[in-house]
C-alpha positions as CSV (number, residue, x, y, z in Angstrom):
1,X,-21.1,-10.0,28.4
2,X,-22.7,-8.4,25.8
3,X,-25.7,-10.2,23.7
4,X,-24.4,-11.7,20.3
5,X,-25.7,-9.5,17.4
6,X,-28.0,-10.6,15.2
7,X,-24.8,-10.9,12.3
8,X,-22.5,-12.4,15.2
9,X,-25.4,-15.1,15.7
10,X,-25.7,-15.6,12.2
11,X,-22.0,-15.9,11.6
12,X,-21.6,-18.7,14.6
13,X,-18.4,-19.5,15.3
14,X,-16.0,-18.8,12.5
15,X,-13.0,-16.5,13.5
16,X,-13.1,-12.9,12.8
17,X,-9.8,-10.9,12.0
18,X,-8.9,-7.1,13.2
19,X,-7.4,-5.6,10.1
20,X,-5.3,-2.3,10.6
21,X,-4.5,0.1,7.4
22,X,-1.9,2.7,8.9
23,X,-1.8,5.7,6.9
24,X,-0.1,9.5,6.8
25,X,-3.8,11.2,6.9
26,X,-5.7,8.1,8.6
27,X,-5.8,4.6,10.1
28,X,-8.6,2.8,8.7
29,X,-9.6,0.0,11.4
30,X,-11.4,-3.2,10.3
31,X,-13.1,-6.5,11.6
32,X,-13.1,-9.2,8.9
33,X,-13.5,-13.1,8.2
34,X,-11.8,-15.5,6.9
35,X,-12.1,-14.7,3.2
36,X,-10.9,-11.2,3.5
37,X,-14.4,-9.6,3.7
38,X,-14.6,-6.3,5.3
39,X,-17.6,-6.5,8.1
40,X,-17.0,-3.2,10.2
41,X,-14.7,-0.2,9.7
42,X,-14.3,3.0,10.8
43,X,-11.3,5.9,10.0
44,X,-9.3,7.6,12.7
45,X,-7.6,10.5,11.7
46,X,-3.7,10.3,11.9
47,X,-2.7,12.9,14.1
48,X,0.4,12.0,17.2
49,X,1.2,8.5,17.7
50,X,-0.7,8.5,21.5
51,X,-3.9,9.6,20.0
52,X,-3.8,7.8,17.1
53,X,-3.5,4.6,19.0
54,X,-5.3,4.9,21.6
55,X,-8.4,5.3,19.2
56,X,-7.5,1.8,17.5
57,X,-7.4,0.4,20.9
58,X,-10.7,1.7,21.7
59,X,-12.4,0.9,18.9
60,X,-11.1,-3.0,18.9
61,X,-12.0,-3.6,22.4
62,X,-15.6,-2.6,21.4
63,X,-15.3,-4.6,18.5
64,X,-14.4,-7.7,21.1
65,X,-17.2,-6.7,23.3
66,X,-19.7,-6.7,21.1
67,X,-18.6,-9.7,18.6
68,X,-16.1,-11.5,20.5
69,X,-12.5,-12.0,21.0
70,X,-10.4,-11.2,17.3
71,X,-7.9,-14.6,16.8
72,X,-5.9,-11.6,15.2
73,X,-4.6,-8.6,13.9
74,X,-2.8,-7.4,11.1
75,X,-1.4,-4.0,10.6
76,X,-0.2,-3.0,6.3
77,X,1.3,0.4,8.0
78,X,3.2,3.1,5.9
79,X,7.4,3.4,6.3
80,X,9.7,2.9,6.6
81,X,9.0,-0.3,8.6
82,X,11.4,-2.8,10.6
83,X,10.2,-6.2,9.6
84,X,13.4,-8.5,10.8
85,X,11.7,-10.8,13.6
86,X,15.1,-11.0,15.0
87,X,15.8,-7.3,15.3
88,X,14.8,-5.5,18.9
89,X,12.5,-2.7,16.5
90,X,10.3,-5.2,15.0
91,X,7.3,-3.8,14.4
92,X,8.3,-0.6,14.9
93,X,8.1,2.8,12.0
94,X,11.8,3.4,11.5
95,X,13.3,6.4,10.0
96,X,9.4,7.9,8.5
97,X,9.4,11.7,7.3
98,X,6.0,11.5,8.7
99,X,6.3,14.0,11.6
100,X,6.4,12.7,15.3
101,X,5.6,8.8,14.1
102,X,9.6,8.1,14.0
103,X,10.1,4.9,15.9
104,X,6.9,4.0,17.2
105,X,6.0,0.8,18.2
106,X,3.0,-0.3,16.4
107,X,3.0,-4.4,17.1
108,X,4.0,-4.1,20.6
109,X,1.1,-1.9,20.8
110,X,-1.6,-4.1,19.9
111,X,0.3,-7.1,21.3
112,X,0.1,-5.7,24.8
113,X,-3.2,-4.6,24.9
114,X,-4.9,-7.8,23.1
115,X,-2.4,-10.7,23.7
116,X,-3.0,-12.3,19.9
117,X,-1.2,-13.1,17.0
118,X,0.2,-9.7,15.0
119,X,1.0,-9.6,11.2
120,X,2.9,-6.9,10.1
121,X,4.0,-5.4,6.7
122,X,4.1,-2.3,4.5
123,X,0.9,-1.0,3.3
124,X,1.5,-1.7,-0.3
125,X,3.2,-5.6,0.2
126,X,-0.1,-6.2,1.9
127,X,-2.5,-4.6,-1.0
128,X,-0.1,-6.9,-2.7
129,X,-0.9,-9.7,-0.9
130,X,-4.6,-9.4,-1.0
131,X,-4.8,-9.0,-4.9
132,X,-2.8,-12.1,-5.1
133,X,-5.2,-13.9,-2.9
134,X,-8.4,-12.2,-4.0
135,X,-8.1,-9.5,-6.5
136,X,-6.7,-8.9,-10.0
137,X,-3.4,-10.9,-9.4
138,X,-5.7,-14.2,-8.9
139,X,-3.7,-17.5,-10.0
140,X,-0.5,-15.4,-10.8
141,X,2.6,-16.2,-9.2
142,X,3.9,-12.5,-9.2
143,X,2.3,-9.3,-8.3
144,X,3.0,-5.8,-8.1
145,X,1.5,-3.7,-6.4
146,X,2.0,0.7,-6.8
147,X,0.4,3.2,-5.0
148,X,1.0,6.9,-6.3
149,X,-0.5,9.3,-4.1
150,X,1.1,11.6,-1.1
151,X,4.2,9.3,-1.5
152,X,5.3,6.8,-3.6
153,X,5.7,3.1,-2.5
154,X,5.4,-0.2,-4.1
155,X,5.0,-4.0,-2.9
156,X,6.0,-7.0,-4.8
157,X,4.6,-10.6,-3.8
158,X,6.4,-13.8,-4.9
159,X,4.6,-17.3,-5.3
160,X,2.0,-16.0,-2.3
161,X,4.5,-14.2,0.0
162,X,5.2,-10.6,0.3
163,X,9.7,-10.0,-0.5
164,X,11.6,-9.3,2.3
165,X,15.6,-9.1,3.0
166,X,17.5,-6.5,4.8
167,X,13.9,-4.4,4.7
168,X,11.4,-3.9,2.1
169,X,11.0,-2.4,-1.0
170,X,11.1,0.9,-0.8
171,X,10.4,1.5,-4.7
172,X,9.6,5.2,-4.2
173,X,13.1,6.3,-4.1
174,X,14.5,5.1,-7.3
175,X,16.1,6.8,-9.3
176,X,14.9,8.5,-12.8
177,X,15.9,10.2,-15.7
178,X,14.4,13.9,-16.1
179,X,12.0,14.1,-18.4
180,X,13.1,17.2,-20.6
181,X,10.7,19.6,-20.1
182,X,11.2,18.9,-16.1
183,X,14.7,20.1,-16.1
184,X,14.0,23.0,-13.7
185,X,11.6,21.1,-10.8
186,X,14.2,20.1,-8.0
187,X,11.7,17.5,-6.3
188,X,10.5,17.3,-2.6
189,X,11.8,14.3,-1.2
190,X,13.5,15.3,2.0
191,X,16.2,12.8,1.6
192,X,16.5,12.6,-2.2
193,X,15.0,15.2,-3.7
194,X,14.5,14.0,-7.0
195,X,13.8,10.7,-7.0
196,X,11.2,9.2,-8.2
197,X,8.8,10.1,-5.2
198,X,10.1,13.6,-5.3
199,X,8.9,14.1,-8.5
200,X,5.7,11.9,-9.4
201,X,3.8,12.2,-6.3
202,X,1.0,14.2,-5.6
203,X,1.9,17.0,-3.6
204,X,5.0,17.4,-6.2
205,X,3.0,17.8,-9.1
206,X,0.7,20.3,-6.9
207,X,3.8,22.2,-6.1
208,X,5.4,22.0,-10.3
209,X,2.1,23.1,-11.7
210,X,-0.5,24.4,-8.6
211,X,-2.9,22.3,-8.8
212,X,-3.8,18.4,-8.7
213,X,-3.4,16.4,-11.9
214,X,-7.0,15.8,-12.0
215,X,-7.0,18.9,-12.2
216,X,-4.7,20.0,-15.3
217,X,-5.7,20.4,-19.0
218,X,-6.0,18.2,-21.3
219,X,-2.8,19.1,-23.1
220,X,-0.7,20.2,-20.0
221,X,2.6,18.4,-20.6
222,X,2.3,17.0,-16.7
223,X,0.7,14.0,-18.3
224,X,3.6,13.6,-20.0
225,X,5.9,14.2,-17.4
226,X,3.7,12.0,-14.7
227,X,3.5,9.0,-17.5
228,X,7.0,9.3,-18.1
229,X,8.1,8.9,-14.6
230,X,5.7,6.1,-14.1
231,X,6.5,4.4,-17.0
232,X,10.3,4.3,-16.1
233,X,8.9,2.6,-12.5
234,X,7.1,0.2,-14.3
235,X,10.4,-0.9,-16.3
236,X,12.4,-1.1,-13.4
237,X,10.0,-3.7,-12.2
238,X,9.7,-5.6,-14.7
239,X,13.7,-6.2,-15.0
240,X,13.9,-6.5,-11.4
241,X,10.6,-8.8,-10.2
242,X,9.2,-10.2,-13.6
243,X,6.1,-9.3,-12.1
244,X,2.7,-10.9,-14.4
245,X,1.1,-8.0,-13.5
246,X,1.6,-3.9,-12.4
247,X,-1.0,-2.6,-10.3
248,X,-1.1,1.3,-9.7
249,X,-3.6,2.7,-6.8
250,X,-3.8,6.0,-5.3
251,X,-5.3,8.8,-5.7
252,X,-3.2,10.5,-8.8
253,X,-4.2,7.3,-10.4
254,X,-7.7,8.2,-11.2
255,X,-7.5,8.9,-14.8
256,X,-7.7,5.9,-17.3
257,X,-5.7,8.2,-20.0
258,X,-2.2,8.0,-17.5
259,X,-2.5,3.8,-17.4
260,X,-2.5,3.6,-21.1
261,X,0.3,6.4,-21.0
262,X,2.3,5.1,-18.2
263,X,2.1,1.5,-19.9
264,X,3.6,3.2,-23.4
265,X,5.9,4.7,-21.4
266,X,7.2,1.3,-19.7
267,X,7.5,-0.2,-23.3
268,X,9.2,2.5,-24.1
269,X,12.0,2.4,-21.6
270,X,12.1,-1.2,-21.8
271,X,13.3,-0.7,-26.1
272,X,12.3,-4.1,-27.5
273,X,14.3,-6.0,-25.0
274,X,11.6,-8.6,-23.8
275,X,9.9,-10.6,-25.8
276,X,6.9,-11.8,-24.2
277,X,3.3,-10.7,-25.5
278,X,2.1,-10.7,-22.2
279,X,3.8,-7.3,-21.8
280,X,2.0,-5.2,-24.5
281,X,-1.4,-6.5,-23.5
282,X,-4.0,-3.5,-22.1
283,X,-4.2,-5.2,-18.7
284,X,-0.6,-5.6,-17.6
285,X,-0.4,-2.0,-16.4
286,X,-4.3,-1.6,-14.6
287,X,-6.2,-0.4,-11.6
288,X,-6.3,-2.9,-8.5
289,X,-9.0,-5.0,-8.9
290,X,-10.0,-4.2,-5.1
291,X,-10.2,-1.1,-5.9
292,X,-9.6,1.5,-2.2
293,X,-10.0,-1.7,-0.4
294,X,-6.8,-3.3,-1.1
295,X,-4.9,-1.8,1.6
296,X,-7.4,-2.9,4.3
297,X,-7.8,-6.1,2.6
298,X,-4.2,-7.0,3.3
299,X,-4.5,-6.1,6.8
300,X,-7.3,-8.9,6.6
301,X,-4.8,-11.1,5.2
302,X,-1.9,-10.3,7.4
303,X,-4.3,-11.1,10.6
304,X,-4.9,-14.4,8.7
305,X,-2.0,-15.4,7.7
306,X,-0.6,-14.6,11.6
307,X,-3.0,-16.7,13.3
308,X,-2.0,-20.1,11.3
């Protein structure tokens, strides 16, 4: 056995917690503690589902060697996921446009090579879950989360617990109405085509206008059209969940003007109907308070939560 590290023999004998973020570019791979802190990573690039795994595997069973066995591991993975515990695909990637990751088996994975406890969930119900517990949704009792990036997803936790039913939210691939000066854009969803995804993500605006929205001028009406669409999300979810707060992540969401737009936008489409104050204040739509770490943070939490 391997000599205790300096940090491990600092640390004693509290539990540490392999965290998994699953994304369509790259796997971020985690050991954390109990409060969700992030004490090694590394990124795996996502390539076929053998590769990609068998680099996790790797790198945990170093991670055991050198710090000790993991009392668990949580995987916040991208979709669509099955997350029925009854169903003979749990923990598997269901119907994904992502190409050859179509039913792959990620809990069974880790299960058989580590024989622990396994939390799984979408990537954005876990960056959910970890702003609940330790970011910008502290002390509320609902949360939603947004990421707007290559897709479009969003998570929603209720009184501490991510939603669930028949699957997950898949938030995405609501529908919108067109913006008018976006009559002529068909989308790029492969199943919609203009839905919501197919229209406000990333590679969709890159395709509309050429470049990135970082990218566009100042007066390009893509603000507009990006706001609007993000906006009318934001509406939805606020009829649907009654969330406290909106949280948008991602990497088109790295302008402050498109918050402040996006949040107009949701009163807006919501026309007077609410009342409550709470709703016009600056920080209802906002950045996650975790910042890029949300997603790995909820793997933390996933592990966490499985091992109780």
């Amino acid at each position: 056995m391997n000599a205790p590290s300096p940090q491990d023999a600092e640390r004693g004998a509290q539990p540490l917690y392999g965290g998994i973020e699953a994304g369509g570019t790259k796997f971020i791979c985690a050991v954390g503690n109990a409060g969700g802190e992030v004490l090694y990573d590394t990124r795996i690039a996502t390539t076929d589902p053998s590769t990609t795994l068998t680099q996790v595997l790797d790198y945990f069973n170093a991670a055991q060697q050198r710090h000790g066995r993991l009392a668990a591991f949580g995987i916040a993975a991208f979709g669509p996921l099955e997350l029925r515990r009854g169903s003979p695909s749990y923990g598997y990637i269901t119907t994904t446009p992502k190409p050859g990751w179509a039913h792959t088996d990620l809990v069974g994975t880790l299960r058989r090579a580590f024989e622990r406890p396994v939390g799984f969930d979408t990537d954005v119900n876990a960056a959910a879950l970890a702003e609940g517990r330790w970011g910008d949704g502290r002390g509320l009792d609902c949360v939603a989360y947004v990421t707007v990036g290559t897709g479009v997803g969003g998570g929603i936790v209720h009184a501490g617990v991510p939603v669930h039913g028949l699957m997950h939210p898949e938030v995405g691939h609501i529908g919108v109405r067109r913006h008018p000066a976006d009559g002529a854009f068909a989308g790029i969803c492969p199943f919609h085509g203009d839905c919501l995804e197919g229209l406000a993500c990333g590679p969709a605006i890159i395709q509309r206008t050429g470049r990135a929205l970082d990218q566009a001028h100042s007066d390009d009406v893509i603000w507009d059209i990006e706001a609007d669409y993000l906006g009318q999300l934001c509406a939805q979810l606020v009829l649907m969940h009654s969330p406290q707060r909106i949280l948008l992540g991602g990497g088109v969401m790295q302008q402050a003007r498109l918050y402040t737009q996006a949040h107009a936008r949701m009163l807006h489409w919501l026309g007077g109907y609410l009342p409550q104050p709470e709703l016009r204040l600056p920080a209802y739509v906002a950045p996650p308070g975790l910042g890029g770490a949300a997603g790995i943070r909820g793997a933390l939490a996933l592990a966490i939560d499985a091992s109780d």
